[in-house]
C-alpha positions in Angstrom: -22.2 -1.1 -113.1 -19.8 -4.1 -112.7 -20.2 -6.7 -109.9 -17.2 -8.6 -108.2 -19.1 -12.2 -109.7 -18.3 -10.4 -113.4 -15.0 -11.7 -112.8 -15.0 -15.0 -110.2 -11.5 -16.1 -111.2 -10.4 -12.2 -109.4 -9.9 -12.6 -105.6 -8.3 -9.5 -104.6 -9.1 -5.9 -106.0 -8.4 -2.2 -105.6 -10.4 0.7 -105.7 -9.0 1.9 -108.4 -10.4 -1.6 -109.8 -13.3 -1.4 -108.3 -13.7 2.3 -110.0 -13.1 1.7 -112.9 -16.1 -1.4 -113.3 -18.2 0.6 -112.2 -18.3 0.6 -108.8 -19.3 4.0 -106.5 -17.5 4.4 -103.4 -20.8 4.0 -101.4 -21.7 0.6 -103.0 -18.2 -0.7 -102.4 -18.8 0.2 -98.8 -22.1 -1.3 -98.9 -20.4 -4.5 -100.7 -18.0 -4.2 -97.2 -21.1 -4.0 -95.1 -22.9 -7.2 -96.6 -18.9 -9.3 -96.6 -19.4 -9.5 -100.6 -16.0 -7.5 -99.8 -13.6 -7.3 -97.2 -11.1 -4.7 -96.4 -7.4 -5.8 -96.0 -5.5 -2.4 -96.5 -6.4 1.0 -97.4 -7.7 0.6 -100.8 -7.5 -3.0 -101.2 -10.4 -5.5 -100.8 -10.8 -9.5 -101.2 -13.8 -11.5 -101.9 -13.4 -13.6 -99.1 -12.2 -14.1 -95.6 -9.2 -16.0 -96.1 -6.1 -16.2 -94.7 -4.4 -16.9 -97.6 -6.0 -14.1 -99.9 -5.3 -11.8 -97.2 -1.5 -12.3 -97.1 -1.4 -12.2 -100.8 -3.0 -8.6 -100.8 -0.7 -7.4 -97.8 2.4 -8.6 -100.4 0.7 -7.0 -103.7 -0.3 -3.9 -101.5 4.1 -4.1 -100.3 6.3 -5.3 -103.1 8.8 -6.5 -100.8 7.6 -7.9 -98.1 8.8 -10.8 -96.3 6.6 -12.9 -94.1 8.4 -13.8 -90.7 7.7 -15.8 -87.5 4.1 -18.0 -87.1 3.1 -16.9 -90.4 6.2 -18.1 -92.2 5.1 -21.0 -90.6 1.6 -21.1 -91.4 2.9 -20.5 -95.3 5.1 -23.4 -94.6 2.2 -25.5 -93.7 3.1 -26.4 -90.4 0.7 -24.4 -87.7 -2.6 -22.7 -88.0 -2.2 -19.0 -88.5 -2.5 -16.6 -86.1 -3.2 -12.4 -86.4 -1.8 -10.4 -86.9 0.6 -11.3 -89.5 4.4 -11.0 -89.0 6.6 -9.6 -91.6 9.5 -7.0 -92.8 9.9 -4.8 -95.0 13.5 -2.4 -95.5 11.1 0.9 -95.6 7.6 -0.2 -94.5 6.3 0.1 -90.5 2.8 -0.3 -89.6 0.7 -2.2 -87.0 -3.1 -3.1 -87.5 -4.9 -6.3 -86.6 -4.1 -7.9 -89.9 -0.8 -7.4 -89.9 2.4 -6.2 -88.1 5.4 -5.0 -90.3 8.8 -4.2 -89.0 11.0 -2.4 -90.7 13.8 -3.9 -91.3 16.2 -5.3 -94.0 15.5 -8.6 -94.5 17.5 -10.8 -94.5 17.9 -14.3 -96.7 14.6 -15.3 -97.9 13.2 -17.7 -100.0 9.9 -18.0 -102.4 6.8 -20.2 -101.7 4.3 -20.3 -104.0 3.4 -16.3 -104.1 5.1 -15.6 -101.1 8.4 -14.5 -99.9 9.5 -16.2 -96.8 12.2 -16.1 -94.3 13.9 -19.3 -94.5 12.9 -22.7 -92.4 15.8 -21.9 -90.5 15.2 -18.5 -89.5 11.4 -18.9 -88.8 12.7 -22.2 -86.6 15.0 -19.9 -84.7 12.2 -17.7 -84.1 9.9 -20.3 -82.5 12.0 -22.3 -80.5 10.7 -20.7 -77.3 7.9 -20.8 -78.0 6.9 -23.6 -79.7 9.3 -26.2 -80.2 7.4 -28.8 -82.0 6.1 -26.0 -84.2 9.8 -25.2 -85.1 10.7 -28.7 -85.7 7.8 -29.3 -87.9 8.9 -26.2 -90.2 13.0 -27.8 -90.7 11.4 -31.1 -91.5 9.0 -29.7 -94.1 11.5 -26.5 -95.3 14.8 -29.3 -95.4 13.3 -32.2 -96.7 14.6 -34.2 -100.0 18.1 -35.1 -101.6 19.2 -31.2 -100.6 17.9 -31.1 -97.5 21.5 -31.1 -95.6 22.7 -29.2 -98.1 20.6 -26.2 -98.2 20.3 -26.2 -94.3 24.0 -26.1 -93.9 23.8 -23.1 -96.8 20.8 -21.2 -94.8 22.3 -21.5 -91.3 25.8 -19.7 -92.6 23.1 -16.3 -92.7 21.8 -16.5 -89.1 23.4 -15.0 -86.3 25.2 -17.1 -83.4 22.4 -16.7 -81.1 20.0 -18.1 -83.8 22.5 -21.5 -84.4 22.9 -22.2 -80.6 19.1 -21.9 -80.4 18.5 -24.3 -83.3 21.2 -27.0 -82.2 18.5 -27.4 -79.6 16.3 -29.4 -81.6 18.5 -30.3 -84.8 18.6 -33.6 -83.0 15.1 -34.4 -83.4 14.4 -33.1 -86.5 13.9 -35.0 -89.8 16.3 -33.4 -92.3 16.8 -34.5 -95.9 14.4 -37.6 -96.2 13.7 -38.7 -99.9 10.8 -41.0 -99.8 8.4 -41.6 -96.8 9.8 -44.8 -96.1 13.1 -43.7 -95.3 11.3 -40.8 -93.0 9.6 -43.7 -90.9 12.7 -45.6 -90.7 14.3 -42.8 -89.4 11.9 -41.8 -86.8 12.0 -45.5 -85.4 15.8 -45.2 -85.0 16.0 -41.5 -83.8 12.9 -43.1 -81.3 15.8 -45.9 -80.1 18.4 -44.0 -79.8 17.1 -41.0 -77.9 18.9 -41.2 -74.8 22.5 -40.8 -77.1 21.2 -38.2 -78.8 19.5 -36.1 -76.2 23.3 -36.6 -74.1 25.0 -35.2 -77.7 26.8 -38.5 -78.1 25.8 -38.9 -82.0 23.8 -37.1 -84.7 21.7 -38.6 -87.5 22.4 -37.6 -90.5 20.3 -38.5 -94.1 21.5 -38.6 -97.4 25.3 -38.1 -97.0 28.0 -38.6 -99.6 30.6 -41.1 -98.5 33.4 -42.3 -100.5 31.3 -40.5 -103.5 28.4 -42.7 -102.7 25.1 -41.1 -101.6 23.9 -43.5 -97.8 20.5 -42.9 -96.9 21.1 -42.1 -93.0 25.0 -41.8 -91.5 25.5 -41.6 -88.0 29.3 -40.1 -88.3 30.3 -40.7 -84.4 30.7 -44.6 -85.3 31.0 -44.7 -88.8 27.7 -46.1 -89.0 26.0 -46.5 -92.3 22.2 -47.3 -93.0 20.5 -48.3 -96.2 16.5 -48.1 -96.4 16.2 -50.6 -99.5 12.8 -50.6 -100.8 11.4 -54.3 -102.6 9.8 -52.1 -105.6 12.9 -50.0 -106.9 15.5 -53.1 -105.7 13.5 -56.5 -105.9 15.2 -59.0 -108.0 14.7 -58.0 -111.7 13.8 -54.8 -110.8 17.0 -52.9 -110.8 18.8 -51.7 -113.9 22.7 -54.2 -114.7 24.2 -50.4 -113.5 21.9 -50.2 -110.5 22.6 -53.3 -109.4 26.3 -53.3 -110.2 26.7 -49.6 -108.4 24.9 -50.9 -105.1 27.4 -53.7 -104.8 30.3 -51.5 -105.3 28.5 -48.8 -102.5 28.4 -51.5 -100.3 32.8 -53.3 -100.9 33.5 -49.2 -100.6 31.6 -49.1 -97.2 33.4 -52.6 -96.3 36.6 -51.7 -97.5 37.3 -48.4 -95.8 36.1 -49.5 -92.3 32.2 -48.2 -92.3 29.7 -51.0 -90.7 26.8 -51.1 -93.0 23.4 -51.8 -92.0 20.9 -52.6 -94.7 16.9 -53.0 -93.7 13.8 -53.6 -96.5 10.5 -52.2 -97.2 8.9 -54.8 -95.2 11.4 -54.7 -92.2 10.2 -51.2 -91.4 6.6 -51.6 -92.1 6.2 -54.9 -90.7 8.9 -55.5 -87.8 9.7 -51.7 -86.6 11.3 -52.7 -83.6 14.1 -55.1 -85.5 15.0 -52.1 -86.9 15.4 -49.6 -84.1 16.5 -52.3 -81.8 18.7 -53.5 -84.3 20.6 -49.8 -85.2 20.6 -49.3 -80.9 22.5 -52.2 -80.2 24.9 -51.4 -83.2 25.5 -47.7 -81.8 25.9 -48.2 -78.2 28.6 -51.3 -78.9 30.4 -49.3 -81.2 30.0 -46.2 -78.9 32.4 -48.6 -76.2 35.1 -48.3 -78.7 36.0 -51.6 -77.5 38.1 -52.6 -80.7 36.9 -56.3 -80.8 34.0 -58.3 -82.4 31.0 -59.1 -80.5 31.3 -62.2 -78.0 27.9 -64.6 -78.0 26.9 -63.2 -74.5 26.4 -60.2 -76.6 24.0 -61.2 -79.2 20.1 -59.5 -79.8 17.3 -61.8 -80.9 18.0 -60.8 -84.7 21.3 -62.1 -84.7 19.9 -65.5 -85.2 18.5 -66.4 -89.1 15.9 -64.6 -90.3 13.5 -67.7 -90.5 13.3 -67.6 -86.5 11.9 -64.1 -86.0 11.6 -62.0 -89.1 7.8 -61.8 -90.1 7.3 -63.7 -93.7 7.6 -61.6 -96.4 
């Protein structure tokens, strides 16, 4: 007779499996009673109790199957999970304490690892009232990188009005699109200083948005406002390839030329004097928010409008 440690590299088995090493139908419900085994689904058994191995059964055991809601999120890394599991299925109902399947067509979905997923927007429109941070946490880690914006913009197209309205909720706070960590932190000190604008819907924050066929790290459209995060490995002098170097000076005339302000902070600016930064893209904002169509008068300058040398931490 086979044993499940025959084969420790095999996590989730059938009974037909089971069977066919060797296995009676008393000793695999003795192998239940001792938790060598544990039941999922009729017929299907894992060799441990884990959240993880159990979803993957539910999807083997339901070619098909999307996971929606909490779970999603779980899958997306962004919540502990919580039973039973949500998911749809176009010709599959049932309801058990592992898991709870609607049936339903789904609708756009995506792949994560083993897993098919409704996408970060959906799941975010699903948890918005009830769990709002939860939500935010699964856009920032389902839209993050150079696409972020893109795909977004692509997966909220497939939800329903209802589902947009409740997402424009919390787009504002969210963290879409970041490349590197560095530019996240940046951003999270400027959303931090400018939260009164955007809770009142007076701007967005944008990341990684073409302009003038050049790619700006964070674009705050309502003022033309355009923010560099500039790290000292990748730009330092001597660091930068001739065409690197030559393309970031022609990013920056373009900016210049067609009437964008351009604000450019280092590595060491946003790890070392955070509240230059934030301070320093506020004051920017709410001037250019006056629309006053005139340059600043000296009653109107910040403490980083003087040199560097007189307030900038040493580098």
């Amino acid at each position: 007779m086979g044993t499940v440690p025959d084969n420790p590299d095999k996590k989730i088995w059938t009974t037909r499996e089971l069977r066919a090493a060797g296995w009676t139908y008393r000793q695999i419900s003795a192998a239940v009673r001792e938790k060598k085994l544990y039941r999922v689904l009729n017929g299907w058994y894992i060799t441990a109790d884990d959240a993880h191995l159990i979803l993957s059964a539910c999807s083997l055991a339901h070619p098909g199957l999307v996971y929606t809601g909490r779970t999603a999120a779980f899958l997306y890394r962004v919540c502990p999970m919580r039973w039973p599991a949500e998911a749809v299925h176009p010709t599959i109902a049932r309801s058990d304490p592992r898991i709870r399947i609607r049936r339903r067509v789904p609708g756009k979905a995506v792949r994560r690892g083993q897993f098919t997923l409704s996408t970060p927007a959906q799941v975010a429109a699903s948890l918005v009232d009830e769990d709002e941070d939860a939500a935010i946490r699964v856009l920032e880690t389902g839209y993050a990188g150079l696409r972020g914006n893109t795909t977004l913009a692509e997966d909220l197209a497939d939800l329903s009005r209802t589902d947009r309205v409740s997402l424009d909720r919390i787009r504002h706070n969210s963290v879409i699109g970041t490349a590197s960590g560095l530019e996240e932190k940046a951003l999270r000190l400027i959303r931090k200083a400018l939260q009164p604008e955007l809770d009142a819907g007076m701007i967005t924050i944008e990341t990684n948005v073409m302009v003038r066929g050049y790619c700006f790290d964070i674009v705050i459209r309502e003022v033309r406002l355009l923010i560099e995060i500039d790290s000292y490995t990748y730009h330092g002098e001597g660091r930068a390839r001739r065409s690197s170097f030559t393309n970031d000076r022609c990013k920056g005339n373009q900016a210049t030329r067609w009437g964008y302000p351009l604000l450019r902070f280092t590595d060491h600016s946003v790890n070392n004097a955070p509240e230059y930064v934030g301070g320093e893209v506020a004051d920017t904002v709410r001037f250019l928010l006056r629309r006053l169509r005139r340059v600043r008068r000296d009653d109107e300058a910040i403490a980083t409008d003087r040199p560097m040398k007189d307030w900038h931490p040493r580098p």
